[in-house]
C-alpha positions in Angstrom: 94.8 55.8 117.5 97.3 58.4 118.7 96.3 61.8 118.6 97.6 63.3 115.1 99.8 66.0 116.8 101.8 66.9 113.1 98.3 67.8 111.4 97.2 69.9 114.3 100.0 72.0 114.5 99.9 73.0 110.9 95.9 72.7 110.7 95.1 75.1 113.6 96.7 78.3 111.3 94.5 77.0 108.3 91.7 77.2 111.1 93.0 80.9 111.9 93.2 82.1 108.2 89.7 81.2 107.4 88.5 81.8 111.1 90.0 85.2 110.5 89.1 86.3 106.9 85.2 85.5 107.7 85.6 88.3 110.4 83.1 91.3 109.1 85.2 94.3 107.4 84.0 96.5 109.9 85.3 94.3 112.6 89.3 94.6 112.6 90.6 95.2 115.6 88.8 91.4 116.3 90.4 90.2 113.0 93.8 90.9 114.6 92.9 89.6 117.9 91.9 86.3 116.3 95.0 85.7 114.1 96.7 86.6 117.5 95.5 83.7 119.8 95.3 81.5 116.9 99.1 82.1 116.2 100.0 81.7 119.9 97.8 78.8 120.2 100.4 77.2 116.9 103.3 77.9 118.6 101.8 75.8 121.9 101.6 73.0 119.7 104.6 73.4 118.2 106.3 73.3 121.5 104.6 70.6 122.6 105.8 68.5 119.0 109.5 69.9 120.6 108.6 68.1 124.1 107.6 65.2 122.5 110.2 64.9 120.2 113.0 62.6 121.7 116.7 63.5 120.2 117.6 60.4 120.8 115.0 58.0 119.3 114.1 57.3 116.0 115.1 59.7 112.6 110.8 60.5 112.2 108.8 60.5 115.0 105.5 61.7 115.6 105.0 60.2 112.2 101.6 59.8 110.2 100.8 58.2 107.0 97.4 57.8 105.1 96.4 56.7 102.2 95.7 59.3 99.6 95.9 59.1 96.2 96.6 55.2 96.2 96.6 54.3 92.7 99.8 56.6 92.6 101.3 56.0 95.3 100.8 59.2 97.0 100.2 59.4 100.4 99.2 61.8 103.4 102.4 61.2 105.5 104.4 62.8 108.3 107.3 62.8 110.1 109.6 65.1 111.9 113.5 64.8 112.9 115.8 67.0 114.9 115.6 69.6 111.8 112.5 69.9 111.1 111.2 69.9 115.0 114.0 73.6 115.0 112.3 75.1 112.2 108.4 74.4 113.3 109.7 75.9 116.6 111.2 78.8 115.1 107.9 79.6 112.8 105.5 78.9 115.3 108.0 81.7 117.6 108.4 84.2 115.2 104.4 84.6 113.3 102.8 85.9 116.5 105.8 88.9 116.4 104.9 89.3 112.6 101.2 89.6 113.5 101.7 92.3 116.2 104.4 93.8 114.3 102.2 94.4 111.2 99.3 95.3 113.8 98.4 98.5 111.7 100.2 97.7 108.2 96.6 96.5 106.6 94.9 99.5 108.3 92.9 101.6 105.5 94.6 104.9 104.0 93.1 107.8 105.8 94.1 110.3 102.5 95.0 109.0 99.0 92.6 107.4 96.4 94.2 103.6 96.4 92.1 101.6 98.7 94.0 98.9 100.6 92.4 95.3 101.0 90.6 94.5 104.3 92.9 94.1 107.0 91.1 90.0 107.3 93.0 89.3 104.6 96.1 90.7 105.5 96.5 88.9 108.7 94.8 85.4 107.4 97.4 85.1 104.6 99.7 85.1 106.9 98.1 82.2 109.0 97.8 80.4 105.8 101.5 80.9 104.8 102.4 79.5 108.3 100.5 76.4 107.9 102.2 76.0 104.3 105.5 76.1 105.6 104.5 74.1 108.6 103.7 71.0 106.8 106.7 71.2 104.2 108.9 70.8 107.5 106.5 68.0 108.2 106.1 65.9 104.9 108.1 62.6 104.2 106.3 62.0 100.7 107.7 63.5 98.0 104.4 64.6 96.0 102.6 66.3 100.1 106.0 68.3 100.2 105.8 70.0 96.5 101.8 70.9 97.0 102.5 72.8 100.2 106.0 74.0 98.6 104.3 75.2 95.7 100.9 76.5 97.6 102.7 78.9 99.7 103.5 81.0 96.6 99.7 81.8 96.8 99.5 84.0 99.8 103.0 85.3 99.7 102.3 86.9 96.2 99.1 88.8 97.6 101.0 89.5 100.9 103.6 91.1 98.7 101.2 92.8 96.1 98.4 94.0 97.8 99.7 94.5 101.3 103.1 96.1 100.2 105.2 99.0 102.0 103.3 102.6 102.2 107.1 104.4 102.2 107.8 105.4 98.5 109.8 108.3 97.7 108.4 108.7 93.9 104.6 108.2 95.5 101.6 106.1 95.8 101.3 105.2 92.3 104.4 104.2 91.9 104.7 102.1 94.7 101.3 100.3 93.5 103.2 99.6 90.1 106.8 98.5 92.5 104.8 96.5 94.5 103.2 94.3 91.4 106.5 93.7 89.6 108.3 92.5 93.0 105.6 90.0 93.5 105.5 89.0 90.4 109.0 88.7 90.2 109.3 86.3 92.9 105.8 84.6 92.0 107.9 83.4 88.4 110.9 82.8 89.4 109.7 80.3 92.4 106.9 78.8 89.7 109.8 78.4 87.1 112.1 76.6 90.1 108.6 74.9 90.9 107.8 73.3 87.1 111.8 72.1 87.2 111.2 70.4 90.2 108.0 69.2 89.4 109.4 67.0 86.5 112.7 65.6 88.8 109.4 64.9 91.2 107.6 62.5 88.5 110.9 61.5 87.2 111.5 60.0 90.9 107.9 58.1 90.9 109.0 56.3 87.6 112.4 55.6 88.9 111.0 54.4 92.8 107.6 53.7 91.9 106.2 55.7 95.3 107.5 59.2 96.7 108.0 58.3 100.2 111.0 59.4 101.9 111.3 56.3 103.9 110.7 53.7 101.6 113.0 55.4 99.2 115.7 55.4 102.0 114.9 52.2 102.2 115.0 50.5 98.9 118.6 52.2 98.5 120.0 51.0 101.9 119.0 47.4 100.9 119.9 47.5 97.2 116.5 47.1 95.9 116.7 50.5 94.6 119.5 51.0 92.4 119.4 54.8 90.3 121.5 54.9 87.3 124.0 57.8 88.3 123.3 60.0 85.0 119.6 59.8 86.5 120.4 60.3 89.9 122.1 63.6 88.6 119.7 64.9 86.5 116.7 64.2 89.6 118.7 66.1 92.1 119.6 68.9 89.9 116.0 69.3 89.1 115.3 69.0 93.2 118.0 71.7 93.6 117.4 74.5 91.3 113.9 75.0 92.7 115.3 74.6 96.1 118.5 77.4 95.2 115.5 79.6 93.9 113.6 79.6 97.2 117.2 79.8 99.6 117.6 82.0 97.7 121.4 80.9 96.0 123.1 83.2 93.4 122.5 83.6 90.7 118.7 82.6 91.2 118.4 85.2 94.4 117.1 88.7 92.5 113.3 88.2 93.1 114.4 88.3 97.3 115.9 92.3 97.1 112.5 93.6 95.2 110.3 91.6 97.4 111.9 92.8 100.6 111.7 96.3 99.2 108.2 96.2 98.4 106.7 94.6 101.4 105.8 95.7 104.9 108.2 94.6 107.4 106.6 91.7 108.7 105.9 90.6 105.6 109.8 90.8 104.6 110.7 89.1 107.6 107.9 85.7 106.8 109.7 86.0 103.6 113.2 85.9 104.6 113.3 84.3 108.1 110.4 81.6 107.7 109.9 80.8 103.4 113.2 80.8 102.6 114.4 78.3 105.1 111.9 75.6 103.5 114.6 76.2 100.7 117.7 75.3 102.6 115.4 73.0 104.7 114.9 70.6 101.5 118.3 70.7 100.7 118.9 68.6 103.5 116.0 66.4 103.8 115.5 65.5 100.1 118.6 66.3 98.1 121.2 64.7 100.6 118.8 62.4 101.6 117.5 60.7 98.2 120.6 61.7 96.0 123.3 61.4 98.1 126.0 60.2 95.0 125.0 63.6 92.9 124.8 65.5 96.5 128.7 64.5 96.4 129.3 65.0 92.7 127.5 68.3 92.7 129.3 69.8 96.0 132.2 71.8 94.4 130.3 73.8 92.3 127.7 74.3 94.4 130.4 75.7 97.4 131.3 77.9 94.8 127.8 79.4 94.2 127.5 79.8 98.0 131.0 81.8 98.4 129.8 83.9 95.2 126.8 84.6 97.4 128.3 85.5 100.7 130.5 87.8 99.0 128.6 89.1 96.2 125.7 89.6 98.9 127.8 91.3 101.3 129.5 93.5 98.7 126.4 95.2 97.3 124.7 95.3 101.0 127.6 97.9 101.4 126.8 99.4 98.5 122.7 100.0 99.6 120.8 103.5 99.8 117.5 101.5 100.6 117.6 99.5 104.5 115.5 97.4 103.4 117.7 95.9 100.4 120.7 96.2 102.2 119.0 93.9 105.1 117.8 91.6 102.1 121.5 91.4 100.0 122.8 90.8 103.8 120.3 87.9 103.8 121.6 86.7 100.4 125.1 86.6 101.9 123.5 84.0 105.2 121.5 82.1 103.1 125.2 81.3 101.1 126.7 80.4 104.7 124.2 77.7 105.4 124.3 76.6 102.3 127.6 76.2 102.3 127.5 74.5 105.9 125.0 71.9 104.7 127.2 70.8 101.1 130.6 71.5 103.5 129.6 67.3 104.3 130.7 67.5 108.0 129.1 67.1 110.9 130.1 70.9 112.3 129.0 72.5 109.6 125.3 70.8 108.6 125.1 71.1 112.7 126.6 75.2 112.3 124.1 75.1 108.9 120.8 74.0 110.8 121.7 76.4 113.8 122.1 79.1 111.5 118.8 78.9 110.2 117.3 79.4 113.3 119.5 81.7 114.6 119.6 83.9 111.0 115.4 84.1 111.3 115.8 85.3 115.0 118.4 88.1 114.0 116.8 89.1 110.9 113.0 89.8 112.4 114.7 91.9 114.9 116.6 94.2 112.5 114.0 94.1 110.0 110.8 94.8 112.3 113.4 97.4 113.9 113.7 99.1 110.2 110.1 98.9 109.6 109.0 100.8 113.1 111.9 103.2 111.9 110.9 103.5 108.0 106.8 104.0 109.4 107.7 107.3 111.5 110.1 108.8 109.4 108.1 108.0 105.9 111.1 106.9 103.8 113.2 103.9 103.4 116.7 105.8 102.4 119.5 106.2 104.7 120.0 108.8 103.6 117.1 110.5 105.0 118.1 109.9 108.8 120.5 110.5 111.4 120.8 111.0 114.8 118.1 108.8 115.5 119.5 107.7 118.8 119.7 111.0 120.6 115.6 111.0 119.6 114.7 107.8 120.1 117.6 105.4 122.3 115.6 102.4 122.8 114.9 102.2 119.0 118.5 102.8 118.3 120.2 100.2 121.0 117.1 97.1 119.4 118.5 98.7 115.9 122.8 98.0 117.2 121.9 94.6 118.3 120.2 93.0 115.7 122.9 94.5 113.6 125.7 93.4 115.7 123.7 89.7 115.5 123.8 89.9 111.8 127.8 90.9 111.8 127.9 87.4 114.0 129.4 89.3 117.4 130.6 86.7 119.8 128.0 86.6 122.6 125.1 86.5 120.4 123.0 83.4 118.4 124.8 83.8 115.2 128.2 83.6 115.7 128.2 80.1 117.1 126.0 79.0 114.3 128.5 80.7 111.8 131.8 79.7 113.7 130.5 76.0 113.1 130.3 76.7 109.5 133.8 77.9 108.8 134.8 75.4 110.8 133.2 72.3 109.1 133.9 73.9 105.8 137.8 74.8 107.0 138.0 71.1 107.6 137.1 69.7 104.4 137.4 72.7 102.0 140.1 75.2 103.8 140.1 77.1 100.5 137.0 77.9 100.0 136.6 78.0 104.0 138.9 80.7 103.9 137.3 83.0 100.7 134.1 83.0 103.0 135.9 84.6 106.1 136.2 87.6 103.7 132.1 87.5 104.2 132.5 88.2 108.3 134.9 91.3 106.8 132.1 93.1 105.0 129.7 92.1 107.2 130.9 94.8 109.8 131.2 97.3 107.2 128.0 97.3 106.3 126.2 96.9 109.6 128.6 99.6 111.0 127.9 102.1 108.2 123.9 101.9 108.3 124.2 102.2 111.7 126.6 105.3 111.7 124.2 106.8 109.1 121.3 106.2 110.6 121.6 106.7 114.4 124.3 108.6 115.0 125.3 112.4 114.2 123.3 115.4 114.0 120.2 115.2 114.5 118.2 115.8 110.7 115.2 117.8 111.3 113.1 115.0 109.7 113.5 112.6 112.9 113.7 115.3 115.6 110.3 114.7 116.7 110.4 110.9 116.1 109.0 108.9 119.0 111.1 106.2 121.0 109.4 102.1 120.3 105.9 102.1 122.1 105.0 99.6 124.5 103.4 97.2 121.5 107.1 97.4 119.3 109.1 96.4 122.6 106.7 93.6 123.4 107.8 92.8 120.1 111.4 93.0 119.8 112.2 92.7 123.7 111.4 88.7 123.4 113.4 88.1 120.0 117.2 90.2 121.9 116.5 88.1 124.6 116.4 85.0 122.8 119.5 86.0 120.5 121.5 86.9 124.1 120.4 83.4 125.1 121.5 81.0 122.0 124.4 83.2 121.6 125.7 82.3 125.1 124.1 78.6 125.3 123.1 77.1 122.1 123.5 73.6 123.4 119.3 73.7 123.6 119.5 73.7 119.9 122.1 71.6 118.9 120.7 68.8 121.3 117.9 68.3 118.9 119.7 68.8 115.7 122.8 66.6 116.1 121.6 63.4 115.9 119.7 64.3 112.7 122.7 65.1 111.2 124.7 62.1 111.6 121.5 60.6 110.1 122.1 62.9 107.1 126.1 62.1 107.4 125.5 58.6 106.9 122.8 59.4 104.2 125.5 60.5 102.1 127.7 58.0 103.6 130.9 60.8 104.8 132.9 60.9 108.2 134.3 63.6 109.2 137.9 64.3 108.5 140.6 63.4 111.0 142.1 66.0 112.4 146.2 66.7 111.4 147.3 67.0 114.8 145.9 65.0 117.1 144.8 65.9 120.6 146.8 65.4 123.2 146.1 62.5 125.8 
């Protein structure tokens, strides 16, 4: 028997979180430590399952499959393709930055009456979220993906409601009473998505008569398996709208500004740069992949709904007072790229679709963990309350340009490929709509720009004229992630390696070529 390399990479942070919340209150510096190494010791694993994982071989490898509840049907069973082996690599990377990011964010209040949960709690829910998300990138059964997809609402509502961000302009109080609707917020809206999805989920047993992915695959490849296309319609919408909820896709995406808001910075960035992409994640894997008729019949309206999003988010990001919503509206606009790229049915932009998930988490924690070490010194999350930040503090200010230069896409750095490939698959198929979403790249600058100018440059306000430049902990932080960004923006091809062949699986899921091009290249 093989060693079960899947279950330990998402069972050693399970270990961590409960490791780490039986650490003694009075012991938190060793709490930290713990969920540290346990963290680092995940993202070994998970680079090993990237070692291991051949591009070239079959779709799932790696795979495992148990019986677990036989009599219906359900199983304990794994797999991971090119996709999934991207996004395990890019959690595993980014939850030991989260952990030393939010180093001192579950530290007690040294004045005020509220006390703040033990900081155990803080850093195991964090573990436990990354073994959540882990093994939805993991599962091939249907009924193993909605637990974990469902289960990780759990810890993110307490991470969001009891660990939420000390900087409030109208006081304690009222952040308490901010910081319970935004979690609640998002804990209904992604139970409502959840419920929706739930049904679609048993509608699929009766209609397959098992929930694995493979089998499913399958039956339909070899005509045993036949849906009735009002059926197949009415299972992928209900697989969809719980998947549009977590991407998040207008109009489901107003639970994502208040939660951002309201939660530390870390905390914003697990939410944004790890959660969401289960979202966009699924999209692929299950909607394409069991529906692929409806994935076709649903595709115009749904490429509407992502241009509404990457303009509608990028119009109000310009519109912001708060950073924090401005980087989470910027978010909404992303998250309406890749969806876009994945229903743009072309190999350049599910390819530029994937990327972008990995390259959007990278460039997000660095400008949001860059907000949060600049919203903890200066007490206040309006822009309005700084400038000339980068006479004061130039290493905070330069991190600060380039993570918003990677969110604006700036040739030379991760994003721009990822979003050039887009456009480009989308151009191809949909040059309309391909060319409504350039206006997206427009506002883009505008509103990175503008924070920026607000922010860092100008006189300096007598609020920040003391503020200290990042510490040795924030660069060890950030240094890593601009690094990284610099690296995938100049040679993606590490990437892309692992994620093309998956998606000419995905393209012949859904059975689509792509389109010849009009003029053809020269010999």
């Amino acid at each position: 028997m093989s060693f079960p390399l899947l279950t330990a990479t998402a069972a050693l942070p399970a270990i961590g979180a409960i490791a780490t919340a039986a650490v003694p209150a009075a012991k938190r510096t060793v709490a930290k430590w713990l969920a540290l190494l346990f963290s680092l010791a995940t993202l070994v694993l998970a680079v090993v399952v990237l070692v291991r994982f051949d591009p070239d071989g079959d779709r799932y490898q790696l795979t495992e499959s148990h019986a677990w509840i036989a009599d219906f049907g359900v199983r304990y069973e794994l797999g991971v393709d090119g996709i999934a082996v991207a996004l395990i690599a890019l959690t595993a990377l980014l939850i030991p930055f989260i952990v030393l990011a939010g180093w001192h964010d579950a530290d007690p209040l040294e004045t005020g009456s509220r006390r703040w949960r033990p900081t155990q709690g803080f850093f195991a829910l964090i573990l436990a979220v990354e073994a959540m998300v882990i093994l939805s990138f993991e599962a091939t059964d249907v009924f193993l993906f909605y637990i974990f997809f469902e289960a990780m609402l759990i810890p993110m509502y307490f991470l969001i409601g009891g660990f939420g961000d000390r900087a409030h302009e109208h006081g304690e109080e009222a952040a308490a009473t901010q910081r319970s609707y935004a979690a609640v917020k998002f804990l209904l809206y992604n139970l409502a998505g959840g419920l929706i999805m739930l049904a679609a989920v048993i509608g699929l047993y009766v209609v397959a008569g098992n929930f694995s992915l493979t089998e499913i695959a399958e039956a339909r490849a070899d005509g045993s398996l036949d849906m009735a296309t009002n059926t197949e319609r009415w299972l992928f919408l209900g697989f969809f709208f719980a998947f549009a909820v977590k991407a998040p896709l207008w109009p489901l995406h107003t639970w994502l500004p208040n939660a951002m808001q309201e939660s530390t910075a870390p905390v914003a960035v697990l939410i944004t740069a790890v959660v969401d992409k289960v979202g966009t994640f699924a999209m692929l894997r299950f909607c394409l992949g069991l529906f692929p008729e409806a994935s076709e019949w649903a595709t115009p309206a749904i490429l509407v709904l992502a241009v509404i999003s990457i303009i509608y988010g990028a119009l109000l990001a310009v519109g912001q007072r708060d950073i924090k919503r401005l980087i989470a509206y910027a978010s909404i606009s992303h998250f309406g790229f890749i969806v876009m790229g994945i229903f743009a049915m072309t190999s350049q932009g599910q390819s530029g679709a994937t990327l972008y998930m990995v390259n959007h988490g990278i460039s997000t924690a660095v400008l949001m963990l860059i907000a949060g070490f600049l919203i903890s010194r200066r007490g206040s999350r309006l822009i309005a309350d700084f400038g000339g930040v980068q006479k004061v503090a130039p290493v905070l200010a330069g991190t600060f340009l380039i993570g918003g230069l990677a969110t604006l896409s700036l040739p030379g750095l991760a994003p721009f490929v990822s979003e050039f490939l887009v456009l480009v698959g989308t151009f191809t198929r949909y040059p309309v709509i391909g060319i409504i979403a350039t206006l997206g790249i427009v506002l883009a600058a505008l509103y990175t720009l503008v924070l920026y100018q607000r922010t860092m440059t100008g006189p300096v306000k007598p609020e920040v004229s003391a503020m200290p430049d990042l510490r040795v902990r924030e660069i060890a932080v950030v240094a890593p992630l601009v690094v990284l960004l610099v690296f995938l923006g100049v040679y993606p091809k590490p990437v892309t390696d692992v994620v093309n062949p998956a998606v000419e699986h995905t393209m012949s899921d859904v059975q689509k070529k792509d389109p010849r091009p009009e003029v053809e290249a020269a010999k």
